[in-house]
C-alpha positions as CSV (number, residue, x, y, z in Angstrom):
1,X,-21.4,1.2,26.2
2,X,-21.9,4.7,27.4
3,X,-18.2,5.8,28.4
4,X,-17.9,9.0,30.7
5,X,-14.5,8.3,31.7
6,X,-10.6,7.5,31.0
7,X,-8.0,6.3,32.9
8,X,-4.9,7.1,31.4
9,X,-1.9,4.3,32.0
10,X,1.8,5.9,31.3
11,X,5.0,4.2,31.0
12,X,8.6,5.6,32.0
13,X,7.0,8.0,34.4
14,X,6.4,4.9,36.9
15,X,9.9,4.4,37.3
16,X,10.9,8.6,38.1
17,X,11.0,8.0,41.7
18,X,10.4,11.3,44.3
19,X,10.3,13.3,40.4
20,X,7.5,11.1,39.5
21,X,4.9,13.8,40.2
22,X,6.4,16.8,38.0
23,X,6.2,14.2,35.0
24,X,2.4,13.4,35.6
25,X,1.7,16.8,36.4
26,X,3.4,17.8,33.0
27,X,1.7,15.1,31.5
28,X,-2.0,16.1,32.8
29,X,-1.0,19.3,31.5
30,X,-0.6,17.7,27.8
31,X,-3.9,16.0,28.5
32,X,-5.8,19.3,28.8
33,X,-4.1,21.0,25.8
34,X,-5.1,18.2,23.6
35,X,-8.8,18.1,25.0
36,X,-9.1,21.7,24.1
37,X,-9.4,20.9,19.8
38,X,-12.7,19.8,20.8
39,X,-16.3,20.9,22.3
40,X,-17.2,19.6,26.0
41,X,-15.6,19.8,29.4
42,X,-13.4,17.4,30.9
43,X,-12.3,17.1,34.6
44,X,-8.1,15.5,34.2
45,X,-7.0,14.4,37.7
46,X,-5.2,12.7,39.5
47,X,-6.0,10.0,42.5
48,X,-4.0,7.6,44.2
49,X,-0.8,7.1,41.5
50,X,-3.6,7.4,38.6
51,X,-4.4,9.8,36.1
52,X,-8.2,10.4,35.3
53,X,-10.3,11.8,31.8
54,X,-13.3,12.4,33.2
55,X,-15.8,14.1,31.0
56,X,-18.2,16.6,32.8
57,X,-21.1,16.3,29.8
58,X,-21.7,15.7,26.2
59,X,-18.6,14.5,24.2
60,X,-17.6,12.9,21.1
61,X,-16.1,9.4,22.1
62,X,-14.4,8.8,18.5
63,X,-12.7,12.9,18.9
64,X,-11.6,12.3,22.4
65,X,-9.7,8.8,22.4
66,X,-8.3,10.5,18.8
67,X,-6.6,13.8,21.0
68,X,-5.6,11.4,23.6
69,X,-3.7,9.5,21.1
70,X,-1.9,12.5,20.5
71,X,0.1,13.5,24.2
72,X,3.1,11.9,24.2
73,X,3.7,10.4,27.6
74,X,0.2,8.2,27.3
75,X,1.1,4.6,27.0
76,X,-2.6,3.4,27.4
77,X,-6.3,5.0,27.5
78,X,-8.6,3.0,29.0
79,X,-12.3,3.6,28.7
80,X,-14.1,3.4,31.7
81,X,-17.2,2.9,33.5
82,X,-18.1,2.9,37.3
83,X,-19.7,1.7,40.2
84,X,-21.2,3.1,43.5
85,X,-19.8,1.0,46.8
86,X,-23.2,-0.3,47.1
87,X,-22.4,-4.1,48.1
88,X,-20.9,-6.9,46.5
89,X,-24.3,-8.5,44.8
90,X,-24.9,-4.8,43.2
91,X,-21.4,-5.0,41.9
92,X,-21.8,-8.6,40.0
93,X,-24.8,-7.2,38.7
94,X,-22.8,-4.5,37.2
95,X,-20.0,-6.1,36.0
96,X,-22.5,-8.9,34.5
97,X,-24.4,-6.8,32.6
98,X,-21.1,-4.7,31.1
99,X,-20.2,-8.1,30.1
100,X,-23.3,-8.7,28.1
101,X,-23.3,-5.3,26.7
102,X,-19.9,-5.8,25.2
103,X,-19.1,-9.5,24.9
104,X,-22.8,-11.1,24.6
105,X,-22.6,-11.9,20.9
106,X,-18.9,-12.7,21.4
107,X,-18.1,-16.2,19.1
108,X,-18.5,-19.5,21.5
109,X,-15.2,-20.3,23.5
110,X,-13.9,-16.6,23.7
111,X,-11.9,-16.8,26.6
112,X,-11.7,-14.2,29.6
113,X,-10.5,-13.1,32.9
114,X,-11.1,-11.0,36.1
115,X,-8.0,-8.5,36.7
116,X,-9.1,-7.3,40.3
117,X,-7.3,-4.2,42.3
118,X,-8.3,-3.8,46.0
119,X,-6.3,-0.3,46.6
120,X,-9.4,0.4,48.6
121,X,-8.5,-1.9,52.0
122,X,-11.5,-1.7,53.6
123,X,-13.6,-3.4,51.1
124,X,-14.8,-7.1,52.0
125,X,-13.3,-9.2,49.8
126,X,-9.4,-9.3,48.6
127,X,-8.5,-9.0,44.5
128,X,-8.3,-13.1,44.2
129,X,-11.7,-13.5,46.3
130,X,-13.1,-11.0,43.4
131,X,-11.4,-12.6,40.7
132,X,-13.2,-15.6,41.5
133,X,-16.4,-14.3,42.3
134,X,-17.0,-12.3,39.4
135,X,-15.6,-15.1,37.4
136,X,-17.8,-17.4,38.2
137,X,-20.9,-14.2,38.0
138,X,-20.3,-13.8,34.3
139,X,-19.7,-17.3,33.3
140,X,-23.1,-18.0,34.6
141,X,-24.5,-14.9,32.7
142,X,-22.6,-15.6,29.1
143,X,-21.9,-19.1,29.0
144,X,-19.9,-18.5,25.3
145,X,-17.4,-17.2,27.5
146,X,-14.7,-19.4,28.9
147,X,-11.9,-18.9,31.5
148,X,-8.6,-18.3,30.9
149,X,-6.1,-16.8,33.5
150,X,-2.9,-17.2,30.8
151,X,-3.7,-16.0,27.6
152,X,-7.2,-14.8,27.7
153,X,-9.1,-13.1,24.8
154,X,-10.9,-10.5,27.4
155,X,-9.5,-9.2,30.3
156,X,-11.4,-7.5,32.8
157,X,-10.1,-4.9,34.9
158,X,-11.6,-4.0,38.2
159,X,-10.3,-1.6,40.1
160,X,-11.8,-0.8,43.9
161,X,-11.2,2.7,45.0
162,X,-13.7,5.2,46.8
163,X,-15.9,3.9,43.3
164,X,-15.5,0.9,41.5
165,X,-13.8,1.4,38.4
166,X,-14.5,-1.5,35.2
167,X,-12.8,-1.5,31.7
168,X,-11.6,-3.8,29.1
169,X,-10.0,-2.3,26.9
170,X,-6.3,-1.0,26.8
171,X,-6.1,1.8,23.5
172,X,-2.5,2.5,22.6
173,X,-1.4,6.0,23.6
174,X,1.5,7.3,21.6
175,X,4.4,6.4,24.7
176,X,7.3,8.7,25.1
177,X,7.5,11.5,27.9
178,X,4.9,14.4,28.1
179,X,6.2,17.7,26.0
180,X,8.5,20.3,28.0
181,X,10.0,17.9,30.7
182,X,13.2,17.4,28.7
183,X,13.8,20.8,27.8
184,X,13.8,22.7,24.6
185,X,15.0,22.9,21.6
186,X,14.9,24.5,17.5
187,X,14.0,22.4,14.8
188,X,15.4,23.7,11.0
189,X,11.6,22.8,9.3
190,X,11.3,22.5,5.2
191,X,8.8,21.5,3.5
192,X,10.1,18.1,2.9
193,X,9.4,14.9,4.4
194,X,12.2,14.5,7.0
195,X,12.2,17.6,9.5
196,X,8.8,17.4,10.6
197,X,9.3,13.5,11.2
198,X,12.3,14.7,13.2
199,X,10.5,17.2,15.4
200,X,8.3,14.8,16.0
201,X,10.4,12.3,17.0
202,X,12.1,14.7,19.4
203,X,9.1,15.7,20.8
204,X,8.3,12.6,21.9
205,X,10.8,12.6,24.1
206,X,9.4,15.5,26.0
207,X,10.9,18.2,24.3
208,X,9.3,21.5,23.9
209,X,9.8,22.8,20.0
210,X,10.5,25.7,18.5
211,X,11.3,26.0,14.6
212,X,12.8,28.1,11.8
213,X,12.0,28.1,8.2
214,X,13.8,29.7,5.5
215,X,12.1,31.7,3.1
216,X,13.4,32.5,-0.1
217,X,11.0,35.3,-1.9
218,X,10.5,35.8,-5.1
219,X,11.9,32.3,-5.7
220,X,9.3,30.9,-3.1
221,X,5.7,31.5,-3.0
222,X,3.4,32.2,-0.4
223,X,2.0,28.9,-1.0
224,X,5.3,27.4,0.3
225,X,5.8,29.1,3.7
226,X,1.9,28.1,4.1
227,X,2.4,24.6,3.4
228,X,5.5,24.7,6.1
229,X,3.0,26.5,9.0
230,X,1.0,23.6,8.1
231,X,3.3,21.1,8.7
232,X,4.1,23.1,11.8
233,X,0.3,22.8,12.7
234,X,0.5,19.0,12.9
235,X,3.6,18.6,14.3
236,X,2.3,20.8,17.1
237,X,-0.8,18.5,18.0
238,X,1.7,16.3,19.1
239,X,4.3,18.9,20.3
240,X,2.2,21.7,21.5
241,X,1.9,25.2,20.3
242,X,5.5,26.2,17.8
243,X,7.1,29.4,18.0
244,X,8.1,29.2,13.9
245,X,10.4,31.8,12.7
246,X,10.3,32.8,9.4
247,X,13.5,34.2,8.2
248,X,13.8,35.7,4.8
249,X,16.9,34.2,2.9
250,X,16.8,35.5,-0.4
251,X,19.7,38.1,-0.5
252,X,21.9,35.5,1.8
253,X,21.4,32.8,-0.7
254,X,22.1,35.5,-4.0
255,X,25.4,36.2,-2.2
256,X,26.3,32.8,-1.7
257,X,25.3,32.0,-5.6
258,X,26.8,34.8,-6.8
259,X,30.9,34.4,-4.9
260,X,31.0,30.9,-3.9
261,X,31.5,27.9,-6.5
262,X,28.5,26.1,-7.6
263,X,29.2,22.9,-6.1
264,X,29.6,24.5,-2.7
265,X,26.4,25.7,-2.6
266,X,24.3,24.0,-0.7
267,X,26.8,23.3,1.9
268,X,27.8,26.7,2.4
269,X,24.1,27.9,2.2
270,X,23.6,25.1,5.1
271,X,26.3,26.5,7.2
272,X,24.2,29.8,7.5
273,X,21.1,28.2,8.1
274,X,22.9,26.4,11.2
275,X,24.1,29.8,12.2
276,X,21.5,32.0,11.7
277,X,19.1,28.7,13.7
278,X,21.2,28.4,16.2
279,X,21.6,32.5,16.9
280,X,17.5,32.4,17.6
281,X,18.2,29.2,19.2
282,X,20.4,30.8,22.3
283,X,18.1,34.0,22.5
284,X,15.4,31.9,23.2
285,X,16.5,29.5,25.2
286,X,16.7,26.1,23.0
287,X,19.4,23.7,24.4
288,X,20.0,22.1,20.8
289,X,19.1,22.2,17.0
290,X,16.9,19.5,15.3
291,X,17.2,18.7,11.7
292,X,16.0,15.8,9.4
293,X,19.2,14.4,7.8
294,X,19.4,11.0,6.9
295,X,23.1,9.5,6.6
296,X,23.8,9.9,2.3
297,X,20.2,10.8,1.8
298,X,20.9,13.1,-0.6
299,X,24.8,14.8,-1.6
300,X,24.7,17.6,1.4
301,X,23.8,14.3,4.2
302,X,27.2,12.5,3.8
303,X,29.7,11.8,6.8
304,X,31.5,14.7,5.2
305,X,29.2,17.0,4.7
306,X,27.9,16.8,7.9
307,X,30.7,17.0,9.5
308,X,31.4,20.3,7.6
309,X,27.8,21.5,8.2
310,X,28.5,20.8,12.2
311,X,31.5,22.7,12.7
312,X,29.6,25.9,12.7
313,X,27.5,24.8,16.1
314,X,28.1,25.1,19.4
315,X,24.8,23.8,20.4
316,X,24.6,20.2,20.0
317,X,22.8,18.6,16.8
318,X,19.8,16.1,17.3
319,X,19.2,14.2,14.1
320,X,16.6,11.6,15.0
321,X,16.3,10.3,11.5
322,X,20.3,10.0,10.6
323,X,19.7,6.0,10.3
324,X,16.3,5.4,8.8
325,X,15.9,5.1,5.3
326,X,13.2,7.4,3.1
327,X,10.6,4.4,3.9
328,X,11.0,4.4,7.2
329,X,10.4,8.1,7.3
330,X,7.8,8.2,5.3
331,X,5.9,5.5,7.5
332,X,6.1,7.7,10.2
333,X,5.1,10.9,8.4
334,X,1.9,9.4,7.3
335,X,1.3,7.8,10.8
336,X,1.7,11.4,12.3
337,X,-0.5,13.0,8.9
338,X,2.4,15.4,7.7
339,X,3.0,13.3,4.7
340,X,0.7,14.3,2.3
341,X,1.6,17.9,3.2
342,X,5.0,17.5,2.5
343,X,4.5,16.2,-1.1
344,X,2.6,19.1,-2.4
345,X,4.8,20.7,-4.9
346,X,5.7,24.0,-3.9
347,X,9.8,24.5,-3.9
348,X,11.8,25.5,-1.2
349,X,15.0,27.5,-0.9
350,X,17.2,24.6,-0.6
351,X,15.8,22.7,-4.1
352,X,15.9,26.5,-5.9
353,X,19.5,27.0,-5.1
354,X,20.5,23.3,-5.2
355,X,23.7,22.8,-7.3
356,X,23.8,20.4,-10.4
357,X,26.9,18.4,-9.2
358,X,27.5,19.7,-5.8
359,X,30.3,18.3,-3.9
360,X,29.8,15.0,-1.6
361,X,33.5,15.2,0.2
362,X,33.7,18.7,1.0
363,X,36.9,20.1,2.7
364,X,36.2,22.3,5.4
365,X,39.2,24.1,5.1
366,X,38.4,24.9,1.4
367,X,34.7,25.3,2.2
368,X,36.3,28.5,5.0
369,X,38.4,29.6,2.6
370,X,35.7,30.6,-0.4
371,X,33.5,31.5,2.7
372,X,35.7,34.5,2.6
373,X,34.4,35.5,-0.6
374,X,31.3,36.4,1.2
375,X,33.1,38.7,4.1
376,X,32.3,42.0,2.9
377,X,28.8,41.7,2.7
378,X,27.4,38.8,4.9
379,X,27.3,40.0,8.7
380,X,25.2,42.4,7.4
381,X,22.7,40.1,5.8
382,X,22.7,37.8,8.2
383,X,22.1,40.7,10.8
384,X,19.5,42.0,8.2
385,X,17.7,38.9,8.1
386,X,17.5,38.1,11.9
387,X,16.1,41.7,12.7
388,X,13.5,41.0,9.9
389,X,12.5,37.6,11.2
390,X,8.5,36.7,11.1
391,X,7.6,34.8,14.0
392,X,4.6,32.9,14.1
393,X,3.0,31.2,16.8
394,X,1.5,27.9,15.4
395,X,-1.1,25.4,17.1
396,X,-3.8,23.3,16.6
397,X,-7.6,24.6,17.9
C-alpha cells in the first residue's frame, strides 16, 4: 500500500479543555522537528480536532513512522490513504480493494470490522449505515474474512471529512506530552546509564532540557566528553535540541581531594556539582534540576546521602529513576538507544575521584564543617569554572 499520509492520534491533550490547542500546536511543532532528520517535504496540520502528516513527495515510509515514534505527545500514527467524495459505489470500491491489498492472503477466519466516522454531516449515509454497507462490500470481495464487532482481528477505520480518510493500522507513538509545554529544566548528564534515562523520562513529560556535564581534564579524555554529547544527541531526538554545558572540574575536584577526608568525597564533590548546576540553572531559566539517582544504587544514592546532596538546592530535584532498579533502567536505555553509548569505557569525573570506602550515613553537619576546609580557595574556582563554561548546542540532523 502506497501511504502518503498520517494521522496522528494523542492522548492527554484530548482532555486540556479551552488549552487544548496550545498543546497540539506545541505538539505539531515536535512533529516538524523530528521530520526534519530526514529528506522530503511534509505538510503537518491540523483539521477538525485532528492532526495530519501529510507528505508533499517522495519519502521513506520505514524513516518517517521511525521519527514519528520519537515526539512525545503521539499516542498513535496511523497510516493513511484517501478518497475523493465521488459517491458511495466509488467508495466500496476503494475500501474493497485496500482490503485486498492488505488482507487478501489473510489466514481463513480472520475476523474484521468497519469503524465508520461521519464528521462530515452532509454525507448520505450515517457511520452505522456505512458500517454495514462496507461490511457486507468486503465480505463479498475476501470471503476468508469474517465479522466481528467485539474483538476483531482487523479494524477498519473510516473517517468522512471534506475526503474520505481509510486506515488500519494504529503504530504506537511514544505517549507523554509534546516537549516545552511543562516548562524547563537542567539535567546533571554523565556518561553512565541513569541520567540520560532520566532526561528522557522527564522529557516526556513535556519538558524542555537543558544539561551540564562535568569535565575533569587531564583525568578525562576527549573521548569522554564526546561520548556524553553523544548521549546528549539521542536524548535530544526525543527532547529536542540540548543546550549542554561543559564545565571544567578539575581544580574543584583537586581541592576537594586534597582538604576534605576521603570518604567524603564524593558527597562533597556532589554538593558542588548541584551548586554550580543549579547556578546555570537560574540564569537560564530552568525551573528544576534532573539527575539519575536510584535509591542505594551505589554509596552516594542513600536516603542520607541524598538528603545531604539536597540541602544545597533551592530548585527542586526531579529524580525519575529514584525507584527503578539497574534493570529497569537499562530496559529503557536500550529502548531509547543510549545504552550502548553509556557502556563504552571511558571514565568520568565522579569514578576518578570516587573514594574506596566512602561514607553511606553522612552527617550534614560534619559534611559543612570539613566543607570549610575548602573556604579559602573555592568561590574562586567555582567562579573560575562557571566563566569558563563550554556550551554546546546538541541535536539530531
Amino acid at each position: 500500500m502506497n501511504y502518503t499520509s498520517f494521522l496522528i492520534k494523542y492522548g492527554e491533550i484530548g482532555v486540556k479543555g479551552k488549552n487544548r490547542y496550545l498543546f497540539e500546536n506545541a505538539l505539531m511543532q515536535q512533529i516538524k522537528y523530528a521530520l526534519k532528520r530526514q529528506d522530503g517535504e511534509f505538510s503537518v496540520h491540523k483539521a477538525e480536532g485532528r492532526i495530519y502528516v501529510d507528505a508533499l513527495g517522495d519519502f521513506d515510509y520505514d524513516e518517517t513512522v521511525g521519527n514519528l515514534k520519537t515526539v512525545f505527545g503521539i499516542s498513535g500514527i496511523c497510516p493513511m490513504t484517501f478518497a475523493e467524495d465521488e459517491g458511495f459505489d466509488k467508495l466500496k470500491v476503494f475500501v474493497t480493494d485496500y482490503m485486498k491489498e492488505i488482507y487478501d492472503n489473510s489466514a481463513s477466519g480472520t475476523t474484521f470490522k468497519v469503524f465508520a466516522r461521519r464528521a462530515n454531516k452532509r454525507y448520505p449515509y450515517d457511520s452505522m449505515e456505512i458500517n454495514a454497507l462496507l461490511g457486507e462490500a468486503i465480505l463479498d470481495a475476501i470471503p476468508s474474512l469474517k465479522v466481528d464487532v467485539h474483538n476483531p482481528d482487523i479494524t477498519l477505520y473510516v473517517e468522512v471529512r471534506e475526503k474520505i480518510y481509510v486506515y488500519s493500522e494504529i503504530i504506537p507513538g511514544p505517549g507523554g506530552m509534546p516537549v516545552g509545554t511543562g516548562g524547563k529544566a537542567m539535567l546533571l548528564l554523565s556518561g553512565g546509564i541513569d541520567s540520560p534515562v532520566a532526561g528522557y523520562m522527564i522529557a516526556k513529560r513535556g519538558v524542555k532540557i537543558d544539561a551540564v556535564y562535568f569535565h575533569a581534564p587531564p583525568y578525562t579524555s576527549e573521548r569522554a566528553k564526546q561520548k556524553v554529547i553523544d548521549l546528549a544527541k539521542q536524548v535530544s531526538k526525543y527532547a529536542g535540541p540540548i543546550y549542554l554545558h561543559v564545565i571544567n572540574f578539575t581544580d574543584i575536584q583537586l581541592a576537594i581531594y586534597e582538604k576534605c577526608p576521603q570518604d567524603e568525597l564524593t558527597i562533597i564533590m556532589r554538593r558542588y556539582m548541584m551548586r554550580i548546576a543549579e547556578t546555570i540553572a537560574k540564569e537560564t531559566g530552568c525551573l528544576g534540576l534532573i539527575t539519575g539517582e536510584s535509591i542505594a544504587q551505589v554509596a552516594s544514592q542513600t536516603l542520607a546521602s541524598l538528603a545531604v546532596t539536597n540541602e544545597v538546592c533551592t530548585l527542586p530535584v526531579f529524580r525519575p529513576c529514584i525507584g527503578m532498579d539497574k534493570l529497569e533502567i537499562v530496559d529503557i536505555s536500550e529502548k531509547i538507544d543510549t545504552y550502548e553509548t553509556s557502556i563504552l569505557p571511558y571514565e568520568d569525573c565522579c569514578t576518578i575521584f570516587v573514594a574506596k570506602h566512602p561514607v553511606t550515613k553522612p552527617s550534614l553537619e560534619i559534611i559543612k564543617k570539613h566543607e570549610h576546609n575548602l573556604d579559602e580557595v573555592i568561590d574562586d574556582l567555582v567562579k573560575t569554572a562557571l566563566d569558563t563554561k563550554e556550551t554546546i548546542v546538541v541535536s539530531v540532523g
